[in-house]
C-alpha angles and dihedrals in degrees: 000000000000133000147104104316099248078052090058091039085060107044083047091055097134104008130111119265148162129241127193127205141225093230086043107266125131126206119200116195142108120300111241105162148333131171132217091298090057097233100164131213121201137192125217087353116168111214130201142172122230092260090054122087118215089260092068104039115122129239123237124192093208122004122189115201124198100230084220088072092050121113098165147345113202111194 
């Protein structure tokens, strides 16, 4: 998959995918919408932080992410 970034957002609408912030954490959920700013909102996403294994990571219903926090989404 290649592209401009807002093209792969959008061929990756519903699917699982991993973000990486700036402070460390990854969220891991499907992909259900985002805008130009890529502020991102995710659905059954599990969050943890770098000292958290998978095992630990939490699970959120609806998570909003401020695109300015983003270091990479990986479909």
């Amino acid at each position: 998959m290649s592209g401009r970034p807002l093209d792969v957002l959008e061929a990756s609408l519903g699917d699982r995918v991993r973000v990486r912030l700036k402070s460390g954490e990854e969220y891991v959920g499907d992909l259900a919408g985002y805008d130009q700013h890529m502020n991102l909102v995710l659905e059954d996403a599990a969050v943890s932080s770098p000292e958290e294994t998978a095992a630990d990571a939490s699970i959120e219903d609806t998570t909003i992410i401020r695109g300015d926090n983003v270091v990479s989404i990986t479909p």
